[in-house]
MARDOPA-570562 format. One record per residue: x, y, z of N, C-alpha, C in turn; residue in three letters. Coordinates in steps of 0.001 Angstrom, whole numbers, padded with zeros to 6 digits, always signed. Each point is the difference from the previous one (the first is absolute). Layout:
XYZXYZXYZALA
...
***
This chain:
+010094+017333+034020+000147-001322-000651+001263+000015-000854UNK
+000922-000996+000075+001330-000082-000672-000288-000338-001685UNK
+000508+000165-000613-000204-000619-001294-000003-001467-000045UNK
+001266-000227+000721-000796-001813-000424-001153-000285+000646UNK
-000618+000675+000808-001656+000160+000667-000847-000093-001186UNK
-000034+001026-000840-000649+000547-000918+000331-001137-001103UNK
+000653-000475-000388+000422-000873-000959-000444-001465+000280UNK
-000386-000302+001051-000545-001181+000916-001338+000257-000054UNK
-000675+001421+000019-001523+000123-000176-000467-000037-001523UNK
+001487+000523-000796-000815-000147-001689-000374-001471-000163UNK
+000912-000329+000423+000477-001731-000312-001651-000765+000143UNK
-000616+000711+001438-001087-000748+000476-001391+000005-000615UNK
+000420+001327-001184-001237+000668-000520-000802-001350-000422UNK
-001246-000423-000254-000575-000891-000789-000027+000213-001512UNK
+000661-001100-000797-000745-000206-000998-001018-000176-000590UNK
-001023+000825-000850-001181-000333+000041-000437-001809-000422UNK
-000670-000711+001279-000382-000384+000236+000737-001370-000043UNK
+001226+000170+000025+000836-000762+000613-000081-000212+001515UNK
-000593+001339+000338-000310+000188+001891-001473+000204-000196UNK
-000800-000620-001129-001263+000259+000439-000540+001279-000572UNK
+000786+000686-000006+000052+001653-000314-000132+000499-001137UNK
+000122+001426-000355+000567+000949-000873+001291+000860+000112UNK
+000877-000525+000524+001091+001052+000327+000925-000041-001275UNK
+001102+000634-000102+000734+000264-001034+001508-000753+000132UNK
+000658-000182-001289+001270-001061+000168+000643+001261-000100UNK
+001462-000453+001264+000808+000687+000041+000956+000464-001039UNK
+000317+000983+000001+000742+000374-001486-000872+000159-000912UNK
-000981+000244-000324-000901+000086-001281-001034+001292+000312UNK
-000522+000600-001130-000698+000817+000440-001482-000006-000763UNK
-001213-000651+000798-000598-000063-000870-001156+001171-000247UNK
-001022-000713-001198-000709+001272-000539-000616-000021+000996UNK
-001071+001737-000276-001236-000261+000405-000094+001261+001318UNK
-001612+000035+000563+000736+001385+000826+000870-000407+001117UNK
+000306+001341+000935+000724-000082+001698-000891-000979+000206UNK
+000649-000727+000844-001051-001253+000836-000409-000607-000214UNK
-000443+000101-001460-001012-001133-000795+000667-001430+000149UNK
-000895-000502-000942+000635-001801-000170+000974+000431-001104UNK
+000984-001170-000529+000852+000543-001029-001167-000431-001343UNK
+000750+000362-000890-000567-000507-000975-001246+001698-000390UNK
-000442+000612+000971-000957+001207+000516-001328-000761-000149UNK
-001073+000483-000978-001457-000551+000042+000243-000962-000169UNK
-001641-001074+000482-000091-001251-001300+000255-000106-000815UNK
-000585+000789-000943-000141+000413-001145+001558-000312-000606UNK
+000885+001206+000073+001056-000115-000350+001056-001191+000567UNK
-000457-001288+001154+000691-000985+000205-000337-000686-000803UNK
-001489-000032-000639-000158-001096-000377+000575-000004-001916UNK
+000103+001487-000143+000829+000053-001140+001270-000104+000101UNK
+000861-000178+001118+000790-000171-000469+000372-000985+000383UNK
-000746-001009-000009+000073-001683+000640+000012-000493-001180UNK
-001146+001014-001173-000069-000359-001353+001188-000208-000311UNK
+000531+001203-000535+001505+000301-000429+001129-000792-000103UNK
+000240-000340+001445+000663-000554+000466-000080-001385-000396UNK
-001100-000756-000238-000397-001550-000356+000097+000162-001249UNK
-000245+001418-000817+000317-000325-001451+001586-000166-000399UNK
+000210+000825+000962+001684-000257-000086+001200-001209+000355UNK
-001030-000671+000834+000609-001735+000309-000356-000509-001066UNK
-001268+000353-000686-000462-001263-000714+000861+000587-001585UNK
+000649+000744-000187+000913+000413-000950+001257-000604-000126UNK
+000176+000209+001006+001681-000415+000556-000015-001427-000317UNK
-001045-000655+000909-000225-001610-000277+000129-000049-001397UNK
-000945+000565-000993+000160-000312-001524+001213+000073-000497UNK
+000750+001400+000593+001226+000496-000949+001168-001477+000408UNK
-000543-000261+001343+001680-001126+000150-000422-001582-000317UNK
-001446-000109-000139-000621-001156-000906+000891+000119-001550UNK
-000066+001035-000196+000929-000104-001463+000998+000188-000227UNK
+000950-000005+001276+001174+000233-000282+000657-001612-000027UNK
+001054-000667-000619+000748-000860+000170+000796-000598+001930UNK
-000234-001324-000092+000506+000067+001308+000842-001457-000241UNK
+000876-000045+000717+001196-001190-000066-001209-001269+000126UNK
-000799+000030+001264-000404-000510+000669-001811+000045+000017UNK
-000669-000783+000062-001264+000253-000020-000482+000318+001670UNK
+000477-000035+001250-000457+000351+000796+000881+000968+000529UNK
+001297+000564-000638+000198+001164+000622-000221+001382-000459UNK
-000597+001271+000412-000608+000822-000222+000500+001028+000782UNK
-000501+000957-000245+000933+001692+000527-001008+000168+000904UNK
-001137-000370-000198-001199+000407+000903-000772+001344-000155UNK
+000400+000725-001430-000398+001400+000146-000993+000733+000390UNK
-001284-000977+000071-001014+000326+000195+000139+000267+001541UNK
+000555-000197+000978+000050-000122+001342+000775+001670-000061UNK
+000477+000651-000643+000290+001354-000063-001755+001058+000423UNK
-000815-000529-000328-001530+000384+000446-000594+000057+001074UNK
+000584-001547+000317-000033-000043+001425+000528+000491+001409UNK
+001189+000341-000776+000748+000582+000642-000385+001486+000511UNK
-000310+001051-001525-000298+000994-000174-001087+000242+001130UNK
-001565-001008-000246-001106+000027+000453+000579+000020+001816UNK
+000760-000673+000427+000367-000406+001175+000855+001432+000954UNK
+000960+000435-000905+000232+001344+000145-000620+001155-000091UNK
-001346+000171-000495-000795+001280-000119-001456-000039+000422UNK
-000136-001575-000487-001930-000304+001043+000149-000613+001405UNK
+000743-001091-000351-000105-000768+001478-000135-001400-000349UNK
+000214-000803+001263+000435-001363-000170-001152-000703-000553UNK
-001319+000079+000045-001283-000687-000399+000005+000426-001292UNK
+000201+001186-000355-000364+000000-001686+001332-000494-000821UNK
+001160-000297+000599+000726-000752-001055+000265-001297-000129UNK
-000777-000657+001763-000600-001897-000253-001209+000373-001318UNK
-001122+000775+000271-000982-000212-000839+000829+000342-001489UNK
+000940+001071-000428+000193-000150-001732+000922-001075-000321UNK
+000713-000581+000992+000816-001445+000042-001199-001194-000828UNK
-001199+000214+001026-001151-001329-000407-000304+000577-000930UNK
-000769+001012-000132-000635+000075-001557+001337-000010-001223UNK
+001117+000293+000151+000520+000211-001373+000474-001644-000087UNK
+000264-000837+001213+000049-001740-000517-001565-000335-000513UNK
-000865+000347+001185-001279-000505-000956+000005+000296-001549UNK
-000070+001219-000725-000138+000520-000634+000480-000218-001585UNK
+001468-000591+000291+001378+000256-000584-000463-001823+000154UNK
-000227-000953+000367-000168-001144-000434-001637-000521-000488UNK
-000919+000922+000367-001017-000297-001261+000194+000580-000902UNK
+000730+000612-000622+000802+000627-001544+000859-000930-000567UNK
+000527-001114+001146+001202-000636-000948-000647-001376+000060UNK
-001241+000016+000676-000145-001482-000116-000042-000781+001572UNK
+001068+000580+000655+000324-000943+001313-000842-000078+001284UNK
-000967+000852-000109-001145-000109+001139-000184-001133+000642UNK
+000330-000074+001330-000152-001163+001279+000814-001362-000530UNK
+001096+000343-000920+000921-001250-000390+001613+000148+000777UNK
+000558-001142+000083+000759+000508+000647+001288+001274+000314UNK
+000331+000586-001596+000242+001340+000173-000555+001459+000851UNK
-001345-000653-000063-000825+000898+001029+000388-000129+000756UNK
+000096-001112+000824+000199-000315+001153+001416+000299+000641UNK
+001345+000249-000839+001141+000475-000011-000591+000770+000460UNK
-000159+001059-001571+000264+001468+000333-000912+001010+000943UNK
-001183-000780+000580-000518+000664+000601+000560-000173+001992UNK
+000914-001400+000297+000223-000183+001239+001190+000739-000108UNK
+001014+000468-000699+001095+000700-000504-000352+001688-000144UNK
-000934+000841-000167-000501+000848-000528-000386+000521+001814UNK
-000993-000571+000474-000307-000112+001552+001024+000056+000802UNK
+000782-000736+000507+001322-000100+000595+000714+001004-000277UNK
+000470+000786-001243+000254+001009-000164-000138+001397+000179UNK
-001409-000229-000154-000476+001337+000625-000163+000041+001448UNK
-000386-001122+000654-000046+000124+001611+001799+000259+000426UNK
+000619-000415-000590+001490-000049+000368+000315+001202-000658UNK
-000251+000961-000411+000237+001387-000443-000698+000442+000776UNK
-000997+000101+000686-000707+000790+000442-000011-000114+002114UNK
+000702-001047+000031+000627-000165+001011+001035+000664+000252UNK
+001131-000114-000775+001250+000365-000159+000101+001684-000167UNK
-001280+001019-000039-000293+001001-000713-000373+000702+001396UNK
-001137-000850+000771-000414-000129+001363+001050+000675+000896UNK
+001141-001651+000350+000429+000026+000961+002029+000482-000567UNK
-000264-000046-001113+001894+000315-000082+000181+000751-001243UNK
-000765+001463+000065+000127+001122-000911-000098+001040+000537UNK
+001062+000567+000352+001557-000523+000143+000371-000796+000798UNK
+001345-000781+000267+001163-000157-001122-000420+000123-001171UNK
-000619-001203-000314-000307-000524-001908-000360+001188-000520UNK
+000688+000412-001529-000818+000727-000701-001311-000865-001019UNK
-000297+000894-000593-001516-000569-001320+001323-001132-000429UNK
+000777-000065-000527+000766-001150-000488+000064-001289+000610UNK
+000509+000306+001636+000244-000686+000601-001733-001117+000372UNK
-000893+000900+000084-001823-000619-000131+000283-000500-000706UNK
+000411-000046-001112-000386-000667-001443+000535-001056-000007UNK
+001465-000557+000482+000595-000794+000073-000725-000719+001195UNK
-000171+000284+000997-000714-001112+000865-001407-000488-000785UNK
-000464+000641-000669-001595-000329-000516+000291-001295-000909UNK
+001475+000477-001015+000356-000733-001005+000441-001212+000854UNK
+000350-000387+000961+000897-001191+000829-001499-001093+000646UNK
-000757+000888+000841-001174-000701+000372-000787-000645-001194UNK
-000212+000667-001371-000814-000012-001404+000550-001475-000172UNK
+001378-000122-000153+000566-001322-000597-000361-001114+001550UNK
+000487+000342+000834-000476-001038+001293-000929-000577-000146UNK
-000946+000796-000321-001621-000049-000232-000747-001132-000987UNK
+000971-000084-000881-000185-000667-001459+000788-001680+000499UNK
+000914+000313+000558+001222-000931-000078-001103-000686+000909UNK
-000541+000319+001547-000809-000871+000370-001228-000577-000591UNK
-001073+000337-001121-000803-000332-000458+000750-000996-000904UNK
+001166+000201-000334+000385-001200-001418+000540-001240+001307UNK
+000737+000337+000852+000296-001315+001033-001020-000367+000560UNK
-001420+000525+000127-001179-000579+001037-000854-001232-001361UNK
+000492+000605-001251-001511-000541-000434+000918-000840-001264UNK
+001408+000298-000346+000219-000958-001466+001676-000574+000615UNK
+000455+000465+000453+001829+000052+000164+000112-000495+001587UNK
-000502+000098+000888+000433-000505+001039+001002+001013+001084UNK
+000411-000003+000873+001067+000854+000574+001283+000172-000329UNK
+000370-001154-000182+001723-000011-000319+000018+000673-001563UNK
-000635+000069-001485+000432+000336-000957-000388+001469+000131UNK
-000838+000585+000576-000254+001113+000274+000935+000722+001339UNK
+000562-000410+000849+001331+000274+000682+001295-000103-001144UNK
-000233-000489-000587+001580+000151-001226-000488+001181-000881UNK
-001293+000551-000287+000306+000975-000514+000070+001271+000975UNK
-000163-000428+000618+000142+001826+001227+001093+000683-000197UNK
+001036+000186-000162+000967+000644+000043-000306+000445-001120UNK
+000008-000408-001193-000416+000561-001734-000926+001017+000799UNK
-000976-000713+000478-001428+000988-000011+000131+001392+000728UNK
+001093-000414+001080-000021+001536+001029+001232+001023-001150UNK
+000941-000777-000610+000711+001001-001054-001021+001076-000747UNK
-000888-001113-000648-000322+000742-001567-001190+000859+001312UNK
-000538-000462+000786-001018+001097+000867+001428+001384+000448UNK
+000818+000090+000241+000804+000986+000123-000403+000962-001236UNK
+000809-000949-000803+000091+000865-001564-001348+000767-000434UNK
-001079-000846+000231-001062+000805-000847-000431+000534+001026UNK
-000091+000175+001488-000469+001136+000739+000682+001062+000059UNK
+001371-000084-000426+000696+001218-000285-000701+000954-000996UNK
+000011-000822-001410-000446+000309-001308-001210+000727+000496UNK
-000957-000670+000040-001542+000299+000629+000044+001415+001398UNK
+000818+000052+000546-000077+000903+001082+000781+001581-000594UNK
+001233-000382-000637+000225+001237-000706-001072+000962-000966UNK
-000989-001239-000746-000943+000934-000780-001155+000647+000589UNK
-000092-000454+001276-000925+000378+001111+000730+001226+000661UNK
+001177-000206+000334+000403+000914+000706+000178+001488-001108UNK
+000740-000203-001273+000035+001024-001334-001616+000294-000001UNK
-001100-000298+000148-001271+000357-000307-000492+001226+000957UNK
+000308-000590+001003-000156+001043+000867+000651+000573+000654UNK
+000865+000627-000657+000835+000689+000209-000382+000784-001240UNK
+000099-000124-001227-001122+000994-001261-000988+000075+000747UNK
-000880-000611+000359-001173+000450+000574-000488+001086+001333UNK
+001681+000417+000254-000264+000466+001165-000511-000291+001441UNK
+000051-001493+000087-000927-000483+000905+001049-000481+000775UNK
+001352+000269+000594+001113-000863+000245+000639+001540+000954UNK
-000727+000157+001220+000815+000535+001257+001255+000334+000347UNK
+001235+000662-000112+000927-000024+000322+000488+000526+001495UNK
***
């Protein structure tokens, strides 16, 4: 088998359960024993599903308090979790800490089933399926950065259509697209570097 043979079969590996499966994302190395699922026991997935959701729902707080030009533009930090979760468990457990840390993170502030919910949770979704696609089928080329930035591009799509379906119409929501696919550049960069620096300390990052 030639190497680009072999490089065509990593490619095909399944994401867990992106293919239904448990298989492992390319470039990453996850816990747990030979063969196992990543993540290793229940036990220890389901702690570190914990972890991991405590750590979105941090991030969310820390950039809730940071100053922003803008009231709807955001770094997204919490999607650094998702990311993480997406790189070391698999594609189902970082849709599920996506939902619980919006559920979660808006009965704390108040916004439960209002329309911020409704943003950040069709934005939050889209993201993670579009990371976890992109993780799937084009890792490699893309590095963890390059995921992050598609997650961050679909996240805003995502939003931009819920504000044109239900208050704005098509055309004022087509004038902001270009803004929206910029600042989705910028903060999937932001967001994918601290994902990618994490694990890479963590040891969990294949060379």
């Amino acid at each position: 088998m030639t190497d680009r043979d072999n490089m065509r079969a990593e490619r095909r590996a399944p994401v867990n359960a992106a293919a239904g499966g448990a298989g492992g994302t390319p470039g990453v190395s996850h816990g747990g024993s030979p063969g196992g699922t990543p993540g290793g026991s229940p036990a220890g997935r389901v702690a570190r599903l914990g972890m991991l959701l405590g750590v979105a729902l941090a991030l969310y707080a820390v950039e809730s308090a940071l100053p922003s030009p803008f009231p709807f533009v955001r770094i997204g930090l919490a999607n650094v979790a998702t990311l993480l979760a997406l790189m070391t468990l698999g594609f189902a457990d970082a849709v599920t800490i996506t939902v619980l840390r919006v559920v979660v993170a808006s009965l704390v502030v108040g916004t439960f089933m209002g329309p911020g919910f409704g943003l950040a949770m069709a934005g939050g979704v889209a993201g993670a399926v579009g990371m976890g696609l992109a993780a799937r089928y084009a890792l490699p080329p893309l590095s963890v950065v390059g995921v992050s930035v598609v997650g961050a591009a679909l996240h805003n799509l995502a939003q931009l259509g819920v504000v044109a379906g239900l208050y704005t119409g098509v055309g004022p929501a087509l004038r902001l697209l270009p803004a929206a696919l910029l600042l989705s550049a910028a903060t999937g960069l932001v967001t994918g570097l601290f994902a990618l620096f994490s694990l890479e300390k963590l040891g969990l990052l294949r060379r």
